[in-house]
C-alpha positions in Angstrom: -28.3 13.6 8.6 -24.9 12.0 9.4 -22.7 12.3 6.5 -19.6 10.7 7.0 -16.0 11.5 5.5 -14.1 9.2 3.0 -11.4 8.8 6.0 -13.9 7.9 8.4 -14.9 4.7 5.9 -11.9 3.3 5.2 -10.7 -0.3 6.4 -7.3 0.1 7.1 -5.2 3.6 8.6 -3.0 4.8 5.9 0.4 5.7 6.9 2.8 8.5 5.9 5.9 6.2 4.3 8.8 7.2 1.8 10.5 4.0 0.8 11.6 2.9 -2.7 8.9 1.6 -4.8 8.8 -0.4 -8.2 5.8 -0.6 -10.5 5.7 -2.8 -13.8 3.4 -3.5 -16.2 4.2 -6.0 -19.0 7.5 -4.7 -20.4 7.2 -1.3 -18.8 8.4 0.0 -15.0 8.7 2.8 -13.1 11.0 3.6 -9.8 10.2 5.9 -7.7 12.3 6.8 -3.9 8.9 8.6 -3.0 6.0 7.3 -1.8 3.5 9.0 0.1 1.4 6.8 2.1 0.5 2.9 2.6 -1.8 0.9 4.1 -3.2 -2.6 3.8 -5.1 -2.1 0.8 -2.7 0.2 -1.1 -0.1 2.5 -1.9 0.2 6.2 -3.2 3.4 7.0 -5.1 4.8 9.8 -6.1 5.4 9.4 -10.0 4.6 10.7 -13.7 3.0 8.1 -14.9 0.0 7.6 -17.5 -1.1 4.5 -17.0 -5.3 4.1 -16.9 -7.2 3.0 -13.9 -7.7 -0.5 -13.8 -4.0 -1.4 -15.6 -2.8 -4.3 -13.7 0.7 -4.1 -11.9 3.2 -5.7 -9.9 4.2 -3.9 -7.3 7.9 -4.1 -5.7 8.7 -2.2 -2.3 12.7 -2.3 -1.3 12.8 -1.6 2.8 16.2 -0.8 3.1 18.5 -1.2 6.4 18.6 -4.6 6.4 20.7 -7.1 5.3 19.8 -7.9 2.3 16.8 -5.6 2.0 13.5 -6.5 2.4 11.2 -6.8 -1.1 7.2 -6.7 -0.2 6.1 -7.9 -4.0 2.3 -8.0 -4.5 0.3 -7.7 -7.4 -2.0 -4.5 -7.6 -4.3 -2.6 -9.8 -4.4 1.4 -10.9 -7.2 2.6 -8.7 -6.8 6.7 -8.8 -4.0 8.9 -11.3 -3.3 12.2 -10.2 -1.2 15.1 -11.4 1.5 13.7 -8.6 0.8 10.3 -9.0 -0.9 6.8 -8.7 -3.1 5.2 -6.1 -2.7 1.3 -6.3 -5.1 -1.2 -4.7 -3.1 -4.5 -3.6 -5.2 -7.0 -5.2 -2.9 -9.9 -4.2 -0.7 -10.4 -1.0 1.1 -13.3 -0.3 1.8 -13.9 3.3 5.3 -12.9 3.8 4.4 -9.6 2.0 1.3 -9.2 4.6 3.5 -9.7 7.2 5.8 -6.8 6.0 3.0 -4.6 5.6 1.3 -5.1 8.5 4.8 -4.8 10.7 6.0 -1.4 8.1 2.1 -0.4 9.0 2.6 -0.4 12.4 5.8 0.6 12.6 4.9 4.1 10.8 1.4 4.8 12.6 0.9 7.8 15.4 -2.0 5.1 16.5 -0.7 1.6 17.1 -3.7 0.9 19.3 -6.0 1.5 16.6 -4.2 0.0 13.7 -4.5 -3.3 16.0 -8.0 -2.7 16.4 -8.2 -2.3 12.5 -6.3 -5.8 12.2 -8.7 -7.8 14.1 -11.6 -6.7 13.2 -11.5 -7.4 9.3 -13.1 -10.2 8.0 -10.8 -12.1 5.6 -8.1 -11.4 8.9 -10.2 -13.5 11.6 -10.0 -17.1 12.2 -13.4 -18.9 12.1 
C-alpha cells in the first residue's frame, strides 16, 4: 500500500514568508507583521483570532520596499484555526494579485524549477 503524505498532494509549494498581512471581516480586522507561509491557494498567519472556518474574508498583503508598496488584495475563506493561527484559502484572485503571488512565490522558494513545474501544469493556469 502507497500511502501518500498531505505534502506530497498538494497543488501548489508553500513558501516560508513573513510580510505584513491584513484580514477583515465585515466591520472587524486583524494585522498581523507575521505570516508563516504562502502559496497559491493560501496563507498561514500568525494571529489570535476566533473566527470559524468557513467565515469569509478579505485578505490584504503589504510587500514593502517598494515605492509605494505593493497590496496583493484577494478575497479568501477560514479553512484551518489553530492555537497560533489561521489557514486561509484564496477563493478569489484577480490578476494583478496572481501575478504578485506567483512572482513573491517564486521569489521565496528553495525550488524555482519545481514551483514552474507546479505553474504549468494546473488546469485553470493552461491555455486551451
Amino acid at each position: 500500500m502507497n500511502i501518500k503524505s498531505s505534502e506530497n498532494c498538494r497543488e501548489f509549494s508553500r513558501v516560508e514568508v513573513n510580510i505584513q498581512a491584513s484580514i477583515q471581516v465585515r466591520d472587524q480586522a486583524i494585522f498581523s507583521r507575521n505570516t508563516q507561509d504562502i502559496s497559491m491557494k493560501g496563507l498561514f498567519v500568525n494571529c489570535k483570532a476566533d473566527w470559524s472556518i468557513g467565515t469569509e474574508c478579505e485578505i490584504h498583503l503589504l510587500l514593502e520596499g517598494q515605492d509605494p508598496p505593493v497590496d496583493i488584495s484577494v478575497k479568501g475563506r477560514v479553512q484551518r484555526v489553530t492555537e497560533d493561527g489561521m489557514g486561509l484559502l484564496f477563493t478569489e484572485v484577480g490578476l494583478e494579485a496572481y501575478e504578485h503571488l506567483h512572482n513573491l512565490v517564486l521569489l521565496n522558494t528553495h525550488e524555482p524549477d519545481k514551483v514552474e513545474q507546479e505553474f504549468k501544469n494546473h488546469l485553470g493556469l493552461k491555455k486551451k
